[in-house]
Structure formats: C-alpha cells, structure tokens
Backbone bond lengths (Angstrom), bond angles and torsions (degrees), N, CA, C in turn:
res aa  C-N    CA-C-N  psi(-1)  N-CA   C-N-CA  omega(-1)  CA-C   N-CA-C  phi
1 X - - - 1.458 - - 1.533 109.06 -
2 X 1.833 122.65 46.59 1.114 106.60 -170.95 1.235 114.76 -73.24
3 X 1.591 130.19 -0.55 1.677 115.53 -159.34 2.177 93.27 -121.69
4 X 1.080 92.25 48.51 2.048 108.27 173.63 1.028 100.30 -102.28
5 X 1.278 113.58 135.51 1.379 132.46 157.34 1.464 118.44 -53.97
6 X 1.529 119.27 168.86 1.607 96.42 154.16 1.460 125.94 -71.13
7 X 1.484 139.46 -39.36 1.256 141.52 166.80 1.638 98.62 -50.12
8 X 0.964 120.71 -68.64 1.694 106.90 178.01 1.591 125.18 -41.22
9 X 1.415 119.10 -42.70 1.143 123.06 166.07 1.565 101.68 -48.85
10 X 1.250 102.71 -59.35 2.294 100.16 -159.76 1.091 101.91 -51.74
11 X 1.681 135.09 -40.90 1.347 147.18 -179.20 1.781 114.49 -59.24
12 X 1.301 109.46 -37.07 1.666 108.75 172.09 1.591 109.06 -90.37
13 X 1.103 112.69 -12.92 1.780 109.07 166.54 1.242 116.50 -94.24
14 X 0.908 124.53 -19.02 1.930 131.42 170.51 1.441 95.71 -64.28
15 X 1.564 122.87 -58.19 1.272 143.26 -160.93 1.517 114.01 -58.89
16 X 1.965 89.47 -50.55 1.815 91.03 -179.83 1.413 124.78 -74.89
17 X 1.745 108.99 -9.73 1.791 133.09 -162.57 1.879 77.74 -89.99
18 X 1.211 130.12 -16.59 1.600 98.87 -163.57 1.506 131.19 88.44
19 X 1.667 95.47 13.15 1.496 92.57 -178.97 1.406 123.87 -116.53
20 X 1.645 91.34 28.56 2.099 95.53 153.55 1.226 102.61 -118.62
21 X 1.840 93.72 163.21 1.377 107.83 -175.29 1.020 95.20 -117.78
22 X 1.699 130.98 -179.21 1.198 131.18 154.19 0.996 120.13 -88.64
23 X 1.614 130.32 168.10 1.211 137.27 -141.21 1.864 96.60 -112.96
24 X 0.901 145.12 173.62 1.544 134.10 174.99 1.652 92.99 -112.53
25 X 1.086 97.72 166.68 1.597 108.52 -152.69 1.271 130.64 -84.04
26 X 1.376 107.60 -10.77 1.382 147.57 179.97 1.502 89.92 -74.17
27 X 1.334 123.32 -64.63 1.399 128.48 -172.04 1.320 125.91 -56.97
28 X 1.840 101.34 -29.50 1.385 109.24 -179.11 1.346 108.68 -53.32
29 X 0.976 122.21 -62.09 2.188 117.82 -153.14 1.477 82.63 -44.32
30 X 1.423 142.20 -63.08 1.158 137.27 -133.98 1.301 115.98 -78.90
31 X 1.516 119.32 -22.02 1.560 137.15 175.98 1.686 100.40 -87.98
32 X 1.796 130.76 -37.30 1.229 117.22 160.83 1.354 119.36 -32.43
33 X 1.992 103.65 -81.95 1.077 129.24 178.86 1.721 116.64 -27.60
34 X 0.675 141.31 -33.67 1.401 158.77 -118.96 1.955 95.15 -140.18
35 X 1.487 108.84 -47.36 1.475 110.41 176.34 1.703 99.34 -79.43
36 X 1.028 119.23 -23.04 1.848 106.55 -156.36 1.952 83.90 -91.66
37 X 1.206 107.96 -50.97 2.042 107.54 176.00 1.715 105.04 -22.65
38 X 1.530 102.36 -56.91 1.362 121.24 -150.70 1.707 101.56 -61.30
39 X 1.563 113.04 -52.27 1.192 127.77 -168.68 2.041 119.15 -87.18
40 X 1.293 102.06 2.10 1.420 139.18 -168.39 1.551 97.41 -73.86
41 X 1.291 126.65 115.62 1.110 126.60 171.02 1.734 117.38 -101.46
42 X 1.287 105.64 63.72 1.571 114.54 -165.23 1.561 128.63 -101.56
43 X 1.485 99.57 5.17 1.606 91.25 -179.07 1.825 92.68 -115.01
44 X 1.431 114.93 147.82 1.287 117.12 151.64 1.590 131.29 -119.05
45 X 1.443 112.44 160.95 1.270 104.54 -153.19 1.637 108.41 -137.48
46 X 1.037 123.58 137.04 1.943 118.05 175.05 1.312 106.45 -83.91
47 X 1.433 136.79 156.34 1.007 138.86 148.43 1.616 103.58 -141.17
48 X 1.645 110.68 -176.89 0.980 115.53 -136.38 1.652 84.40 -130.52
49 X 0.806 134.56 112.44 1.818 131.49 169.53 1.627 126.53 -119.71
50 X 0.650 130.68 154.63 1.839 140.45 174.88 1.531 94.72 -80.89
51 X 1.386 96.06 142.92 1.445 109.81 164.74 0.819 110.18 -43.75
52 X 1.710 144.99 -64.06 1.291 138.31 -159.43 1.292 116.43 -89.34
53 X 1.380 117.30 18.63 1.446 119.73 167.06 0.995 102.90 -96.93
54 X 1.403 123.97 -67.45 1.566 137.43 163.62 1.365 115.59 -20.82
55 X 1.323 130.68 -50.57 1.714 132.77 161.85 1.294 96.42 -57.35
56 X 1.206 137.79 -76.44 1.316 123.96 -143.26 1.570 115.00 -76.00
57 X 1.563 113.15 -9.84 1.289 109.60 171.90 1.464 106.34 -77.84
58 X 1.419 113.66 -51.81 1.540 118.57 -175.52 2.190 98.00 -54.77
59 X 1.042 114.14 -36.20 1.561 107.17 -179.32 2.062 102.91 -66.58
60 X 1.356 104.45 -38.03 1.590 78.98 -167.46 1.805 96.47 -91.64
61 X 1.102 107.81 20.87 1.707 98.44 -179.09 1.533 81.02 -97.19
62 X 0.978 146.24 -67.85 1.364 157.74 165.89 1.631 104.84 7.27
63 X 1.937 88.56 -77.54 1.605 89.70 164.83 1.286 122.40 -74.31
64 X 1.089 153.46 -7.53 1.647 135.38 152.57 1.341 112.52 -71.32
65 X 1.806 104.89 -15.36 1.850 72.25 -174.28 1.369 122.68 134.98
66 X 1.392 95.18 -54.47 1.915 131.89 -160.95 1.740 108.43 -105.14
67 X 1.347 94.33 116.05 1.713 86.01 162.01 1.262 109.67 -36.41
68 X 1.641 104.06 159.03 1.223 138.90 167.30 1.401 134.52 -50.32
69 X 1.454 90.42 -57.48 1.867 88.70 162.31 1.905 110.62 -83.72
70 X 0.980 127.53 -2.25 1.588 114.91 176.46 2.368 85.82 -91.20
71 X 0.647 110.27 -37.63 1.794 110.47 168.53 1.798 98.59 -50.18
72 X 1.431 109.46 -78.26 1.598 92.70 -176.89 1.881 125.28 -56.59
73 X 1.246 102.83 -27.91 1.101 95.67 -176.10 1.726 115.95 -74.69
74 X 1.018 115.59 -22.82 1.421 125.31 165.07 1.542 117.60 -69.31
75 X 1.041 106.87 -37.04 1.502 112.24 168.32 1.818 118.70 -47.45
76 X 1.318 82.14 -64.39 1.519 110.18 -172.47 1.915 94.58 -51.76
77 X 1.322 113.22 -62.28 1.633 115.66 -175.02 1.749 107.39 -63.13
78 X 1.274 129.79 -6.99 0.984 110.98 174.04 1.460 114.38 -111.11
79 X 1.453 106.37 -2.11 1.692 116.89 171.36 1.643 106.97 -72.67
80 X 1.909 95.36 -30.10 1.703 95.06 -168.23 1.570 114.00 -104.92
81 X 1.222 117.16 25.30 1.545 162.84 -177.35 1.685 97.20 -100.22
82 X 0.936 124.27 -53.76 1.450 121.38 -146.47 1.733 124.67 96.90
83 X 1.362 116.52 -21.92 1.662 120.03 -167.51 1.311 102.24 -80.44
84 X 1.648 119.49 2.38 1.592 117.35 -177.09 1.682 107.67 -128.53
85 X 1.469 109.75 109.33 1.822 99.48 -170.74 1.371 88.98 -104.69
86 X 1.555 107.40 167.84 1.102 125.39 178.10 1.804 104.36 -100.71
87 X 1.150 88.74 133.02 2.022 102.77 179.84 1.719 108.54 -83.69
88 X 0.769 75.54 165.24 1.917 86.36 -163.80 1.667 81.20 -107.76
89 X 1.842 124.76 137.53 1.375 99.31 166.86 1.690 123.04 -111.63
C-alpha cells in the first residue's frame, strides 16, 4: 500500500484489526446514496480569469496531463481541504 495517505492507512488498519461491521441492508441505499452525492460532480460554475491566468493554468494542466478544469477543480478542493493556504503578499 505504498501510495496511502495517512487517513487511508488508519482506515486499512481499523479494517485489517476487525473493527467494521456491516451495515444492515435497509441502511445500505441510504449510505450508497449519500456516497455517490459526495463523489458527484454536479454543480457548474463561471468564473472570471485574466488572460494570463487562463494560459498558465491551461500550460500547467498541459504539464500534469489533466484538463484544465479537472486542474482548477482540484485546486479549489484542496484549498477547501486545508493542504492549500493562502499567502499573505
């Protein structure tokens, strides 16, 4: 499991110790439902950018790889994560 996070790690050692249960079945739809919302990429949004932001995002999506908007949108979830601070300038 070299590419786990630490929260991912705690989650496969809880798991391998035996300390989930299953859920009764009745409960399931509602814990699906509830996982697919979470992972649901359903709202869209305009924003407003400078040319030279707009290049340079489309340039480093370029270099990762990944469209442009899956680049901002990752941005944005890891600003609202905490792993992205804002600099004072």
């Amino acid at each position: 499991m070299k590419y786990l996070d630490k929260e991912e790690k705690e989650l496969m050692e809880s798991y391998e110790k035996g300390e989930w249960k299953p859920i009764k079945k009745k409960d399931q739809k509602v814990y699906v439902k509830a996982a697919k919302e979470s992972i649901s990429k359903n709202k869209r949004i305009n924003i407003r950018l400078t040319t030279k932001d707009y290049h340079d995002i489309q340039v480093k999506a370029i270099e990762e790889g990944i469209p442009y908007q899956t680049l901002i949108s990752s941005i944005i979830h890891k600003y609202n994560k905490g792993k992205l601070k804002s600099i004072a300038s």
